[in-house]
N, C-alpha and C positions, 0 to 999 in steps of 0.2 A: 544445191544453192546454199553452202556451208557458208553463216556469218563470221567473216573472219575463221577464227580456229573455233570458236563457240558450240560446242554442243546445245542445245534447246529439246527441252521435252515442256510439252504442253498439259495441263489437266483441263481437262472442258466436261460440260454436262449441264444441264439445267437450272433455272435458278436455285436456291437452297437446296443442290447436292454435296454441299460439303468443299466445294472447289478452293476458297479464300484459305480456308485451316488447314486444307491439305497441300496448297502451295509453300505455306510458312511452314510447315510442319517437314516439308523437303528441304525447304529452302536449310533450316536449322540443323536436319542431320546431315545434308552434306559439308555442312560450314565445319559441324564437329567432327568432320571426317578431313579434312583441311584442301578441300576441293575449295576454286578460286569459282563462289557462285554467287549469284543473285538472284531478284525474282521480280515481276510484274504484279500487279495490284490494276483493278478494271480502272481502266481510262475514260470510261463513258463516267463514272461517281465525279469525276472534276471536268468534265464539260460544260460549260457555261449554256451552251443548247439547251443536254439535260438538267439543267440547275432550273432554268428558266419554265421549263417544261411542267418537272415532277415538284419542286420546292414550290415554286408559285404560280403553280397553276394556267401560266402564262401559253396559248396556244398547242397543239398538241406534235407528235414525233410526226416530221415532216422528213424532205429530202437534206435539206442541211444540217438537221440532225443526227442523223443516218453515215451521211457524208462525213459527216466529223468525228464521227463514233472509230469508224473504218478507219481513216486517217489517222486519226490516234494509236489507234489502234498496230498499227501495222509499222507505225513512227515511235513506237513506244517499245515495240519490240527490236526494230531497231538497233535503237540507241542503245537500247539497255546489256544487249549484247558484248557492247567495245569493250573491248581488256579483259573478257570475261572468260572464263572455259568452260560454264555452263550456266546457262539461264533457263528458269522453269517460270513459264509463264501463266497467268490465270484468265483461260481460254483462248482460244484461236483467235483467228477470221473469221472464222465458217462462224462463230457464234451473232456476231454483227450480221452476218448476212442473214443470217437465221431469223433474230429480231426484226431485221428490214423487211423480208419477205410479210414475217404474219403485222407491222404494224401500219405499214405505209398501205396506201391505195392501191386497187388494182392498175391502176393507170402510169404507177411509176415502178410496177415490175421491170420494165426493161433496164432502169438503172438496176433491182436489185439483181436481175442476171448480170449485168458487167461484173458489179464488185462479187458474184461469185466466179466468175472467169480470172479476175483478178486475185481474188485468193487461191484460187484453181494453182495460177502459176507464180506464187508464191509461195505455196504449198510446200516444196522441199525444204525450207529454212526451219522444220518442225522432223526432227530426228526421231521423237515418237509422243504419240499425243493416249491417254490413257482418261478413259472414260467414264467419270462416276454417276453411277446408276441407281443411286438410294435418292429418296428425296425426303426433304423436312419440311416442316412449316415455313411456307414461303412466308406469312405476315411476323416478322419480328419487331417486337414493340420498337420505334424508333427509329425502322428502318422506311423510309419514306420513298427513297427510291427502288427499294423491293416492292412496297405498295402497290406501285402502279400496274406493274406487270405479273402479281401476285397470282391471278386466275390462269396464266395463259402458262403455267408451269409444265402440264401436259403434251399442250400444245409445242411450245420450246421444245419437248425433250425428243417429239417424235420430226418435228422440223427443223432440228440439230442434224437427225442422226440421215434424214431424206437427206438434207444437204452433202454433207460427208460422203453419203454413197455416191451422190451426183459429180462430187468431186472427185474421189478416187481416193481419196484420204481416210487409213485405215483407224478404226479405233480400238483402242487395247481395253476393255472392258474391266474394271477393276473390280472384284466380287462383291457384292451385297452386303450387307449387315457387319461388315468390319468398323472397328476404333481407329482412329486417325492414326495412331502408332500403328494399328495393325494393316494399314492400308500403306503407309513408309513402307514396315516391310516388304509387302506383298511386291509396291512397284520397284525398289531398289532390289530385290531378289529380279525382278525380271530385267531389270536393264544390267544387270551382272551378266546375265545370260548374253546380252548382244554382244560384249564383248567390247566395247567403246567405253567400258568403264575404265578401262585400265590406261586411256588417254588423259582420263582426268588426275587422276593420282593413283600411289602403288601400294597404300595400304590395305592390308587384307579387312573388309566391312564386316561389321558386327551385324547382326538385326537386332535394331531397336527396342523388338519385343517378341515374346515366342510367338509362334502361328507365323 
C-alpha cells in the first residue's frame, strides 16, 4: 500500500521517548542529503477536541476525541505524502489506538478494536517504523498537553507495543542510551541496509556522527 512513489518510515514510542527531536533530526539529515522529504508533527497538539479537553479543562477524552485524533491522524499522513519520496512521520496509528484503548471507557472498546483493524489494514503505508525505548521526564515545564497523560507513560509504552503485536506491525528497536545524532546514525545505517535507500537518491551517506 505504497503512497504514491513515497517512501514513509515511522518513529513511535511513548510519550517523552525522544520521538519529535528525532523526527526533525531525520527529517534535517536527509534534506542535507538532497532527498525530496518531509515530516509530520502529532496532530492530536492542534485538535480543537484536545485543546478543549487539556488547555481548558473543558470535559474529558471521549469518543470524538479519539475519533478525531485517528482521522487526523491517518489524513495528515496522507496528505503529507504527495510529491514527496520520503516522509518520516511522528508516530503511527497504532499510537492513537494505544491512547484510545487506556483512556476511553470499557464500554467503547469495540470502537477502539475497529480503528485497530483499521490501522491493521493500513499498516503497509509504513515502510519501516523504528522504536524508541529510552524514556524522559514526561512533565516538561510548559507542556500542558503532556501533563495530562504524564503518569500513564508506562502504561503507553507497554500498550503501544501489545498493540503492534496484535497487529502484525513489526518494530525496529532503536538502542538505548543514544544522542539524537547518535540515534540518525544508528536508523540511517539500518535503512541503507534495505536497500530502498538508493530509490531516494544516489549519493554515498555520510554518518552524522561516529557510533
Amino acid at each position: 500500500m505504497a503512497i504514491r512513489q513515497c517512501r514513509v518510515i515511522a518513529v513511535e514510542g511513548t510519550h517523552a521517548s525522544g520521538k519529535t527531536t528525532l523526527v526533525h533530526a531525520l527529517t534535517s539529515y536527509y534534506r542535507e542529503h538532497n532527498v525530496h522529504v518531509t515530516c509530520t508533527d502529532e496532530p492530536a497538539r492542534s485538535s480543537p477536541f484536545m485543546e478543549e479537553i487539556v488547555l481548558h479543562g473543558n470535559g474529558t477524552f471521549d469518543r470524538a476525541a479519539e475519533l478525531d485524533a485517528f482521522g487526523a491522524q491517518l489524513t495528515t499522513h496522507l496528505r503529507a505524502a504527495r510529491n514527496q519520496r520520503l516522509l518520516i512521520t511522528d508516530k503511527t496509528l497504532l499510537n492513537v489506538v494505544a491512547y484510545a484503548r487506556l483512556l476511553l471507557p470499557p464500554g467503547d472498546q469495540r470502537l477502539v478494536d475497529a480503528m485497530q483493524q483499521l490501522a491493521a489494514a493500513a499498516a503497509p503505508m509504513y515502510d519501516a517504523i523504528f522504536y524508541t525505548s529510552d524514556t524522559y521526564d514526561p512533565r516538561q515545564p510548559g507542556d500542558r498537553f503532556r501533563d495530562k497523560v504524564a503518569d500513564l507513560q508506562h502504561a503507553m509504552d507497554e500498550t503501544l507495543r501489545q498493540t503492534a503485536y496484535e497487529t502484525g506491525l513489526p518494530l525496529i528497536e532503536v538502542p538505548q542510551g543514544l544522542t539524537t545524532c547518535q540515534r540518525v546514525a544508528w536508523i540511517s545505517a539500518r535503512l541503507d541496509q534495505t536497500k530502498w535507500q538508493a530509490t531516494l537518491t544516489s549519493p554515498t551517506y555520510e554518518r552524522p556522527c561516529p557510533g
